[in-house]
C-alpha positions in Angstrom: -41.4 -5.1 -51.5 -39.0 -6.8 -49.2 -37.6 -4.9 -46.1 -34.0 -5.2 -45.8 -32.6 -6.6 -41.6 -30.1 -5.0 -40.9 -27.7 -7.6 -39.5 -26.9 -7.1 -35.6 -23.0 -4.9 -34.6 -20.9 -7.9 -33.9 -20.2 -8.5 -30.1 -17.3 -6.6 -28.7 -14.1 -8.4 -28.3 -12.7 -9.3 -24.1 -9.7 -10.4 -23.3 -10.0 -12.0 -19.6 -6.8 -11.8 -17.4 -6.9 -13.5 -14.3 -4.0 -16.3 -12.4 -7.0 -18.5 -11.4 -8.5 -20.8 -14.1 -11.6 -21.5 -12.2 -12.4 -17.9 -11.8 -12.1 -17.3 -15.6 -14.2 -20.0 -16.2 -17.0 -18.7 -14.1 -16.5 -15.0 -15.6 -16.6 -16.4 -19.1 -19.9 -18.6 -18.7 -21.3 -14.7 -17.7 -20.1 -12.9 -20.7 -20.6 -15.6 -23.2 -24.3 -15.7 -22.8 -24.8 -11.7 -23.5 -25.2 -11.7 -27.8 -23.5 -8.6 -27.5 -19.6 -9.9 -26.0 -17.3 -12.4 -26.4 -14.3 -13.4 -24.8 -11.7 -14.0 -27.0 -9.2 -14.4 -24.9 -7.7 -15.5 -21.3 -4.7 -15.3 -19.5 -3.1 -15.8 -16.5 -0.8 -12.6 -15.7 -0.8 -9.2 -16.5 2.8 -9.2 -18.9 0.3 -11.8 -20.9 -2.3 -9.6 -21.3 -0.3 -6.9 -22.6 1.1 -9.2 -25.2 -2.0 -10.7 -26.5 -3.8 -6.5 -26.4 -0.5 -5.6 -28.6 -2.7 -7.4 -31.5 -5.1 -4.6 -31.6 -7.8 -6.7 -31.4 -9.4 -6.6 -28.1 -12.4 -3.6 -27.6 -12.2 -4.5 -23.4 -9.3 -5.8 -20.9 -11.1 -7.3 -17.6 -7.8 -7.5 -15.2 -7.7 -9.1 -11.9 -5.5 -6.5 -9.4 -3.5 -9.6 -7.9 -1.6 -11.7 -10.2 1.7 -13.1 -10.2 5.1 -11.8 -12.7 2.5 -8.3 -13.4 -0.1 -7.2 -11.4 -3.5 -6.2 -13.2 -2.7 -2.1 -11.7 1.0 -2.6 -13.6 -0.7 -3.8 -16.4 -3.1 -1.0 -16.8 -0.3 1.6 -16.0 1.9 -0.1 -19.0 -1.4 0.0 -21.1 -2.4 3.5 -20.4 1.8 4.3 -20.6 1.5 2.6 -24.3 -1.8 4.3 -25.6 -3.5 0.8 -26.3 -6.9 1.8 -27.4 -8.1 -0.5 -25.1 -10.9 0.0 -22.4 -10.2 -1.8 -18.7 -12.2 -2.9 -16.3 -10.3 -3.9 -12.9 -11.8 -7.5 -11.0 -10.9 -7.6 -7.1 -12.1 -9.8 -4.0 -10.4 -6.5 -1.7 -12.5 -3.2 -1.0 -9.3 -1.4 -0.8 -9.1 2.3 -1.8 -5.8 1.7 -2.9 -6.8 -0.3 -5.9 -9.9 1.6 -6.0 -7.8 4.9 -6.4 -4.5 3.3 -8.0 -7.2 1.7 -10.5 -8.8 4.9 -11.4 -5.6 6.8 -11.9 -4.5 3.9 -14.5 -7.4 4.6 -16.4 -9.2 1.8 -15.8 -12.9 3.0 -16.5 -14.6 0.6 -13.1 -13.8 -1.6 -10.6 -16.0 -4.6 -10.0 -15.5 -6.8 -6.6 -16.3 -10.7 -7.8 -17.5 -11.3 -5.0 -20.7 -9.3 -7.2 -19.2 -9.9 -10.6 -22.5 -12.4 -11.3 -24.6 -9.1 -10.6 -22.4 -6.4 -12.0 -20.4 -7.4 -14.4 -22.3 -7.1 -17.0 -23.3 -3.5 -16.6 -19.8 -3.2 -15.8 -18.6 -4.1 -19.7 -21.1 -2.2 -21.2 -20.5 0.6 -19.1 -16.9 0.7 -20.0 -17.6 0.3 -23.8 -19.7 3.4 -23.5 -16.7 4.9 -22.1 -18.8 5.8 -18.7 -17.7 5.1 -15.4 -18.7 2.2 -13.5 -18.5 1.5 -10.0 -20.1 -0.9 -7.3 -21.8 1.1 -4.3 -19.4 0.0 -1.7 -16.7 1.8 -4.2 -18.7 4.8 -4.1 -18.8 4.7 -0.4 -15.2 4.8 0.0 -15.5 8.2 -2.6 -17.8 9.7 -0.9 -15.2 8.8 2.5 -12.5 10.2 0.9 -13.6 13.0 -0.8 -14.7 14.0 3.1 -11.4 13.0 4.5 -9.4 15.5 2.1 -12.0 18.3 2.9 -10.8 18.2 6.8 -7.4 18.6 5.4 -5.9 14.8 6.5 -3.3 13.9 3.4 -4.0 12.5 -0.2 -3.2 9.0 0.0 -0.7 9.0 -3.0 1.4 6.0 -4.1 4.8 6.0 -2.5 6.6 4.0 -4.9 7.1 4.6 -8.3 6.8 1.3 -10.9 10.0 0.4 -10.7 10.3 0.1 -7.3 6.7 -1.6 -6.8 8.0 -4.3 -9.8 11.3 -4.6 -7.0 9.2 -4.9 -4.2 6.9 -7.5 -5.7 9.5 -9.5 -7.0 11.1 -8.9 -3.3 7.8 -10.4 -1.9 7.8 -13.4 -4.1 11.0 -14.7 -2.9 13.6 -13.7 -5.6 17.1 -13.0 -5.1 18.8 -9.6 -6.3 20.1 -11.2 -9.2 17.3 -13.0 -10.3 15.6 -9.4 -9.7 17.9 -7.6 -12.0 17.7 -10.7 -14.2 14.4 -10.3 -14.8 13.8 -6.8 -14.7 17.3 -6.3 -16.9 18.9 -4.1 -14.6 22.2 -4.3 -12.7 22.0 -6.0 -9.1 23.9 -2.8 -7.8 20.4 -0.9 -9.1 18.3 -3.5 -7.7 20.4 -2.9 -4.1 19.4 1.2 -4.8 16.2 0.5 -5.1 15.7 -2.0 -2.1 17.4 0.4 -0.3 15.1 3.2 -1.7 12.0 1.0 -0.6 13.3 -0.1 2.8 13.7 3.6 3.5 10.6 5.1 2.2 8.4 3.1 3.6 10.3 3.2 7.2 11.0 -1.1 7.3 14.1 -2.6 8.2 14.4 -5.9 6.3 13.1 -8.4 3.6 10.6 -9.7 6.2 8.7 -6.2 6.5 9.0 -5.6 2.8 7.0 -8.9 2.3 4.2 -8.2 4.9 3.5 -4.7 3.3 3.4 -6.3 -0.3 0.7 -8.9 0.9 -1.0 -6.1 2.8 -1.3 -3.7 -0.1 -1.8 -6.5 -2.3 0.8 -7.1 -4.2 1.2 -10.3 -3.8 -1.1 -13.2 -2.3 -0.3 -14.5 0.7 
């Protein structure tokens, strides 16, 4: 009597966002050799990824936080904002709780610094396509600092901005001009002014100058 195999699941589908080719090169060689994940796809911004993830067909989203046009934190926002069943795993060279937290709140189920990714990463996917947590020690570290820092009472460090006004900001940062903003954005340069003006004042700066230095602080943008 012959015994039946039962043929293998097939490997779950990645999609691979990332602004620098090299870097998606070297994350692909990892993935690729686990039987149990493919990528089957890579691009270079976050307003690509959520393009390509509108075909349905992509089990895992691996997003870089800083990329140019949509950062990988937009991109999970407008992924979590869009119900995309879609797991996400954010990719960072910053230990910045920021990210760490921003990430999180997105939905994004770890956060995995590269400068580990040939370490982690792995555990990292399979971890998110388990729907469990995953997250690096150093991340847990800056929990545990936290989660301290809000039982002596000091503030929750909560976003200041809301999208709109960080997709201003960024564009701000990358050299644009109002209308190219409200080009781009499809909004009125007299609502791009409003929310410069909005940004300027809630984060205390005075000019274009400041606004650029906290976007490549915060990571916005690259320097």
């Amino acid at each position: 009597m012959t015994t039946a195999v039962t043929a293998p699941p097939p490997p779950r589908r990645i999609l691979l966002a990332d602004d620098h080719a090299l870097v998606r090169q070297g994350v692909r060689r990892i993935i690729d050799a686990e039987p149990d994940l493919v990528v089957v796809a890579e691009v270079d911004d976050g307003a690509e990824a959520l393009e390509r993830l509108a075909h349905g067909d992509v089990d895992l989203a691996i997003l870089d936080i800083s990329m140019p046009r949509m950062t990988g934190l937009q991109a999970a926002r407008e992924i979590q904002r869009r119900g995309l069943d879609c797991r996400m795993l954010m990719l960072s060279m910053h230990d910045n709780e920021q990210y760490l937290f921003e990430a999180l709140k997105c939905g994004a189920a770890g956060y995995v610094h590269k400068s580990v990714a040939d370490r982690d990463l792995i555990r990292a996917c399979r971890a998110a396509l388990r729907d469990e947590p995953f997250l690096y020690p150093v991340v847990l570290t800056t929990i545990i600092r936290e989660y301290v820092a809000k039982g002596n009472g000091l503030p929750d460090r909560e976003s200041l901005l809301t999208a709109r006004e960080e997709e201003v900001l960024k564009l701000i940062a990358e050299g644009h001009s109002g209308k190219e903003i409200a080009e781009l954005l499809y909004i009125s340069p007299k609502t791009v002014e409003r929310h410069r003006a909005n940004l300027l004042e809630k984060l205390g700066m005075r000019d274009r100058l400041a606004l650029t230095r906290y976007a490549i602080r915060t990571g916005l943008v690259e320097a």
